[in-house]
N, C-alpha and C positions, 0 to 999 in steps of 0.2 A: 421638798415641795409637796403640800397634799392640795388638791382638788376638793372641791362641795360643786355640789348642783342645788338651786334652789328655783324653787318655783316663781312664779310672776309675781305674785303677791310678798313671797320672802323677801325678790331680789327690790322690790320699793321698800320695804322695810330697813332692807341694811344701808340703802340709798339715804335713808331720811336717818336713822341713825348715824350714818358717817357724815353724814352733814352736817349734822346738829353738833356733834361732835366737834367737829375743825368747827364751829362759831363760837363754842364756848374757848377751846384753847385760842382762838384769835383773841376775844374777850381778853383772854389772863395774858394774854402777852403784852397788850396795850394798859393792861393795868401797872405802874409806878410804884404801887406799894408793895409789890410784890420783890421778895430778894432775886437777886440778880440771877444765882445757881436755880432757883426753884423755874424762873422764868427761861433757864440754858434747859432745863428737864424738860420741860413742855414742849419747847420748839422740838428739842428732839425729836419726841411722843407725836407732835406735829406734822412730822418729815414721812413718820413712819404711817401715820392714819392719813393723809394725802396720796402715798403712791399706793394704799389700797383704795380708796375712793378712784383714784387716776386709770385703774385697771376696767372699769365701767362708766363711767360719766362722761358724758360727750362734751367735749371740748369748750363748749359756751362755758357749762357750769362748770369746770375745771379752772378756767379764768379766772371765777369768783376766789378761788381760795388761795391761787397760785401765790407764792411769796418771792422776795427775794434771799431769801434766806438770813433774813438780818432782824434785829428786834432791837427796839429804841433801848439806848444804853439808859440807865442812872445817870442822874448828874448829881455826882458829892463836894 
């Protein structure tokens, strides 16, 4: 477990980068064209940049991102 302290101005910066973050991996999830494994990688990568967002972010905007943890299959 390591600790950081960040100032008022870092801790909105990392706010807005983990944001931005989960919108683009929501983005690639919903993308079709994308192979099935590369899209299993993300949501992973997804799991893991949400419960560091989840550590600070008040409950409204936690909503915003929440999943069910499922991601539209391919149809072949």
């Amino acid at each position: 477990m390591l600790g950081m302290l960040f100032n008022e101005k870092e801790c909105k910066e990392l706010d807005y980068v983990l944001r931005k973050e989960l919108d683009e991996m929501l983005l690639d999830l919903s993308d079709q064209r994308l192979d099935q494994n590369i899209r299993h990688a993300i949501a992973n990568r997804y799991k893991t940049v949400f419960r560091m967002y989840a550590r600070f972010a008040p409950q409204k905007e936690l909503s915003k991102y929440a999943r069910n943890g499922k991601f539209p299959q391919t149809k072949h």
